[in-house]
Backbone as a chain_set.jsonl record, in Angstrom:
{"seq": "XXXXXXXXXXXXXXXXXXXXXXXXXXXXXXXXXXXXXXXXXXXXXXXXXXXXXXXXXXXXXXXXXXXXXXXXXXXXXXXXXXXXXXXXXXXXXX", "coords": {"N": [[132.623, 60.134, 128.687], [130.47, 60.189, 126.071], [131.099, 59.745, 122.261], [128.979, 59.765, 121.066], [126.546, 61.534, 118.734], [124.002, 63.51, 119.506], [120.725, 62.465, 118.487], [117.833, 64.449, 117.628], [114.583, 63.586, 117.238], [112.039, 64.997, 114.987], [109.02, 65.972, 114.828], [106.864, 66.169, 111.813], [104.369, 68.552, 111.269], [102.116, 68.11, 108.411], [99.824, 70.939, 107.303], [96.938, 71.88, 105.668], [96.556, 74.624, 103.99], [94.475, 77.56, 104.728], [92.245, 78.326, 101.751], [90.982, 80.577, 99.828], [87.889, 80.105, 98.245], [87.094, 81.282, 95.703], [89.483, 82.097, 94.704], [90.412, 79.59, 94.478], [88.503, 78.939, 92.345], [88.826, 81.336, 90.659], [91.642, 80.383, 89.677], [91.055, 77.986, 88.474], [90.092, 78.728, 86.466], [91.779, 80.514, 85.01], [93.189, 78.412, 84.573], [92.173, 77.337, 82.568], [92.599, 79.139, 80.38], [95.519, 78.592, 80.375], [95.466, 76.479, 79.03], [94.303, 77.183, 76.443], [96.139, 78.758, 75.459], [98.452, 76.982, 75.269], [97.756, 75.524, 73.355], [97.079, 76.963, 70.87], [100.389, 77.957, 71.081], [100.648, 75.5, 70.183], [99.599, 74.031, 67.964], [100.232, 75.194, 65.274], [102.399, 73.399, 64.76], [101.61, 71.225, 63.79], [101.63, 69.354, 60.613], [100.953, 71.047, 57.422], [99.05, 72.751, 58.813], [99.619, 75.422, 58.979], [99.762, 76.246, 56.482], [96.485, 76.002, 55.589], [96.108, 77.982, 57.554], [97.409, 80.108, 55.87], [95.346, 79.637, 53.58], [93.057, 80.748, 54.19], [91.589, 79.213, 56.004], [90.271, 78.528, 59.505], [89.364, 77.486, 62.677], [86.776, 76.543, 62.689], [86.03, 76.038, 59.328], [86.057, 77.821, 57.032], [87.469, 81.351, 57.326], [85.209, 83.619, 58.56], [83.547, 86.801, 59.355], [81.727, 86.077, 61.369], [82.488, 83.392, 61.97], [85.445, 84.699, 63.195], [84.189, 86.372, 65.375], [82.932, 84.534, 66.724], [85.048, 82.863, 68.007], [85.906, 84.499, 69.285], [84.909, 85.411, 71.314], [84.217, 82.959, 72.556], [87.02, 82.273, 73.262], [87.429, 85.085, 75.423], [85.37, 84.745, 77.464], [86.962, 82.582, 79.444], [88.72, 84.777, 79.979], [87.083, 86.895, 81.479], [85.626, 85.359, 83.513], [88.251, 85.127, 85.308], [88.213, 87.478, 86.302], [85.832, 88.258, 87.126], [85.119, 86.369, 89.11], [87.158, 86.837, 91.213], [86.047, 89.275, 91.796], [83.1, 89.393, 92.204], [80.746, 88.97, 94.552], [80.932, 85.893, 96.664], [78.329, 84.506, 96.929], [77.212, 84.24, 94.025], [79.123, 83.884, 92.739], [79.384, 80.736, 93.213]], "CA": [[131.96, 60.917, 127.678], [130.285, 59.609, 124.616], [131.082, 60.499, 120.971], [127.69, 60.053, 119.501], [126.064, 63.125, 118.6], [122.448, 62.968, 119.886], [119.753, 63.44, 116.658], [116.5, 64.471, 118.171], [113.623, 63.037, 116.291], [111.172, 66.05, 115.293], [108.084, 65.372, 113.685], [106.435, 67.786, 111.231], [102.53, 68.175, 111.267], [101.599, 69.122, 107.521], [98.531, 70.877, 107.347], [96.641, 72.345, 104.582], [96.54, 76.393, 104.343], [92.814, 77.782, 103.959], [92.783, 78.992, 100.089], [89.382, 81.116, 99.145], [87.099, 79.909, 97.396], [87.015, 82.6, 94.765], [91.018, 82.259, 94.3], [90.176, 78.637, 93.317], [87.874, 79.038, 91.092], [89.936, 81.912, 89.457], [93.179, 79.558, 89.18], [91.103, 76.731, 87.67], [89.91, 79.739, 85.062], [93.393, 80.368, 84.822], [93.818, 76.744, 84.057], [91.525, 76.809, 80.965], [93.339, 79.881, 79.662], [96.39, 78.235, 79.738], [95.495, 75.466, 77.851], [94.219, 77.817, 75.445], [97.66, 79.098, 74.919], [99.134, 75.534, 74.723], [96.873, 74.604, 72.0], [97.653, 78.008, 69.887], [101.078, 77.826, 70.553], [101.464, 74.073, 69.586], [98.678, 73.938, 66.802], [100.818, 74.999, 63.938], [103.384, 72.499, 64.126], [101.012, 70.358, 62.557], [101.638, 69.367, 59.204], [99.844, 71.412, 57.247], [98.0, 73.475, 59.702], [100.151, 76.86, 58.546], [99.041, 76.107, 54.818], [95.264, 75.767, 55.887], [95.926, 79.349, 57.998], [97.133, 80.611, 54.961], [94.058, 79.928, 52.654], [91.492, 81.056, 55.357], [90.702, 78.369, 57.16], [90.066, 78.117, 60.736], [88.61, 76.371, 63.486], [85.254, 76.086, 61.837], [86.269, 76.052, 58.29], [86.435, 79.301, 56.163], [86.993, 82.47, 57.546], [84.768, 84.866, 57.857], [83.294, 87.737, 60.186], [80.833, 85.209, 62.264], [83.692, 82.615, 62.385], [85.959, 85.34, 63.858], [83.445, 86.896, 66.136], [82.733, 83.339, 67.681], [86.433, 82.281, 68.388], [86.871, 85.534, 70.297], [83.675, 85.049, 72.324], [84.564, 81.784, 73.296], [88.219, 82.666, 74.193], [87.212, 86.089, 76.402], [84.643, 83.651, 78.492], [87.432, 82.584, 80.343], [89.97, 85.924, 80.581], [86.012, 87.439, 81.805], [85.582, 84.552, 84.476], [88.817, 85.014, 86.103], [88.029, 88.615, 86.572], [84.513, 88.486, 88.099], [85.196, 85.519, 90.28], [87.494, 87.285, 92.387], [85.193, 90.838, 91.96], [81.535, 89.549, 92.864], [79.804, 88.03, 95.786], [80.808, 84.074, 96.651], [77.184, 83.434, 96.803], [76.918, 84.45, 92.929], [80.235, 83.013, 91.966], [79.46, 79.108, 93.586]], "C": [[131.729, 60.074, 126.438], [130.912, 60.731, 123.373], [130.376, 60.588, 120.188], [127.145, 60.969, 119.322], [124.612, 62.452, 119.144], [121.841, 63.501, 118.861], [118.493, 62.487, 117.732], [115.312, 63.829, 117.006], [112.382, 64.067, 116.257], [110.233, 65.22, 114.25], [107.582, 66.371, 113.28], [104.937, 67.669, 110.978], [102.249, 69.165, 109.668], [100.298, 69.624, 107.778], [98.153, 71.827, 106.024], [95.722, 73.868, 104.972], [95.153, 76.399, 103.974], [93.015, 78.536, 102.726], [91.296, 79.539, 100.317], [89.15, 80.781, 98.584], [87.372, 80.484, 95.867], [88.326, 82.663, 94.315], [91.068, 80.994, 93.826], [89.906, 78.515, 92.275], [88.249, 80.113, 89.959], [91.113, 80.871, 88.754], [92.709, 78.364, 88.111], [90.733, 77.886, 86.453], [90.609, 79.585, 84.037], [93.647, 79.28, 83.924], [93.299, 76.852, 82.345], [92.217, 77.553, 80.326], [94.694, 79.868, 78.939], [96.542, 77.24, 78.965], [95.253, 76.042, 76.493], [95.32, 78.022, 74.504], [98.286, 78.293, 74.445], [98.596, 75.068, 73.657], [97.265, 76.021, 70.886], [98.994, 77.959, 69.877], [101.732, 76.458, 69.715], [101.216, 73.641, 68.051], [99.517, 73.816, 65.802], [101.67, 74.247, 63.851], [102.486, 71.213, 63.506], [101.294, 69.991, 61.174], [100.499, 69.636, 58.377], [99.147, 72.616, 58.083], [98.465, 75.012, 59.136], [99.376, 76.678, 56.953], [97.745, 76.422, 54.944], [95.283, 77.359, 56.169], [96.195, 80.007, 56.871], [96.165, 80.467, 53.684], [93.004, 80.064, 53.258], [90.792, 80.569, 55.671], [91.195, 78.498, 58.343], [89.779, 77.442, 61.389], [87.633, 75.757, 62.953], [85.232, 75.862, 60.932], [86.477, 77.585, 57.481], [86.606, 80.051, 57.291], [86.46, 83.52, 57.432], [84.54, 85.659, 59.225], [82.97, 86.861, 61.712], [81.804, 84.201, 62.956], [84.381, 83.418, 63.965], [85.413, 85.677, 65.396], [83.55, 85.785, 67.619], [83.714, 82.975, 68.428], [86.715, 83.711, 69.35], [85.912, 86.165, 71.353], [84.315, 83.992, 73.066], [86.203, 82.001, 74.042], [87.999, 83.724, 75.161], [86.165, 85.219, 77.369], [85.108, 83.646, 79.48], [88.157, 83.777, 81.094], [88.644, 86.191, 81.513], [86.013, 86.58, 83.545], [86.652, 84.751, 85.72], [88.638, 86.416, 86.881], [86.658, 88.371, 87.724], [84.502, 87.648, 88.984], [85.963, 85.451, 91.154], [86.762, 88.641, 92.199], [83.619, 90.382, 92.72], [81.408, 88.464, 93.94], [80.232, 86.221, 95.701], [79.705, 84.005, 96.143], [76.956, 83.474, 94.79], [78.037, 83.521, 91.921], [80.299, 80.893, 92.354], [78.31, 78.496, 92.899]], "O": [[132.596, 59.398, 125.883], [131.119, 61.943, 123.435], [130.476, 61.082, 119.065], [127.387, 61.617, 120.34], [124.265, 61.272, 119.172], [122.104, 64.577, 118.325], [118.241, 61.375, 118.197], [115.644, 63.766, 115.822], [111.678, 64.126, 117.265], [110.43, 64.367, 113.385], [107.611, 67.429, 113.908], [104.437, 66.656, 110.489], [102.181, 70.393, 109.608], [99.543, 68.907, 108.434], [99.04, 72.443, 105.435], [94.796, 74.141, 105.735], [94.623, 75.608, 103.193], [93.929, 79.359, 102.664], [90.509, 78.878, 100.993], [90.0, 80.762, 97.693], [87.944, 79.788, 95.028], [88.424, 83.41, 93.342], [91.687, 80.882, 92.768], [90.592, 78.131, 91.327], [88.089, 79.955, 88.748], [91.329, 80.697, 87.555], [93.42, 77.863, 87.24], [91.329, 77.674, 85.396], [90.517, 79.056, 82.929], [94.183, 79.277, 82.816], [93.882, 76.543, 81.305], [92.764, 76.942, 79.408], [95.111, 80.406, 77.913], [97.542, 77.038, 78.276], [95.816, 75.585, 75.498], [95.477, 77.686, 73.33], [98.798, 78.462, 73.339], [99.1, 74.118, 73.058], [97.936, 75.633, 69.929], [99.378, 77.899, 68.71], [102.725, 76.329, 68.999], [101.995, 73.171, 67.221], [99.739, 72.713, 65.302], [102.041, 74.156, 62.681], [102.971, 70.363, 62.759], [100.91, 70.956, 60.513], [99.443, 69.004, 58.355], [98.689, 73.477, 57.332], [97.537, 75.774, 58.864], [98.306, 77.222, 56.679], [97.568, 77.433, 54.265], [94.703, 78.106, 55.381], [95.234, 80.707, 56.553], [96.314, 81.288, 52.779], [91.974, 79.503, 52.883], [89.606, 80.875, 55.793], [92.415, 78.591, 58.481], [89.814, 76.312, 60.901], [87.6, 74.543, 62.751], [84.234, 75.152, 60.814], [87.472, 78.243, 57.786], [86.044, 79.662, 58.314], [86.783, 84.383, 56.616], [85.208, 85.31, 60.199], [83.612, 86.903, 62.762], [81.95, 84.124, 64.176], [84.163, 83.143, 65.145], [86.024, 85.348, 66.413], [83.927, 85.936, 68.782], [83.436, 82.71, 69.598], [87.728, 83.83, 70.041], [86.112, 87.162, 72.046], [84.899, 84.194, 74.131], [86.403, 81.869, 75.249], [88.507, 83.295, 76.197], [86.737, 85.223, 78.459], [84.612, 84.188, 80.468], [88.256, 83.891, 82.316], [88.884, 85.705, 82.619], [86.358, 87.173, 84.567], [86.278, 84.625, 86.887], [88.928, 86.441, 88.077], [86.724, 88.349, 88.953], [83.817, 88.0, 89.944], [85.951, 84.517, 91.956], [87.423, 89.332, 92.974], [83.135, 91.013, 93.659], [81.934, 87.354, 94.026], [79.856, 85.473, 94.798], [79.632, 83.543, 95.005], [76.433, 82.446, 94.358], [77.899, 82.836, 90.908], [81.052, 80.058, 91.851], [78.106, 77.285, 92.995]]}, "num_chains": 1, "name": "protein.A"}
């Protein structure tokens, strides 16, 4: 009788899962949204940058209505995107 243990040799076949389309192109959405976040929450450690928010500046310079308006256009873009590109038609979303 031997004492070696026998070690089988398995091999493992990766393969790559099918993802939807439409669940891509949400996640990269996704993606922009969270950079969004990363850049608002990091922003104010700036030196400075809280001072600036408190005398009503923004992205663009002053704040005003139009300012506002714009910055919350351009941020809903993406939340909008991740929504309709798992709701409508591939052919509309590629």
């Amino acid at each position: 009788m031997s004492n070696k243990k026998e070690t089988r040799k398995t091999t493992v076949s990766l393969s790559e899962p099918y993802v939807n389309v439409k669940i891509k192109i949400s996640a990269l959405w996704a993606s922009v949204l969270f950079c969004y976040i990363y850049g608002d929450f990091f922003g104010p450690f700036k030196i400075g940058k809280i001072e600036r928010i408190i005398e009503g500046f923004g992205p663009f310079g002053a704040v005003t209505q139009g300012s506002l308006l714009s910055v919350a256009i351009i941020v809903s873009i993406p939340c909008i995107m991740v929504a309709l590109t798992l709701m409508l038609k591939p052919k509309i979303c590629q």
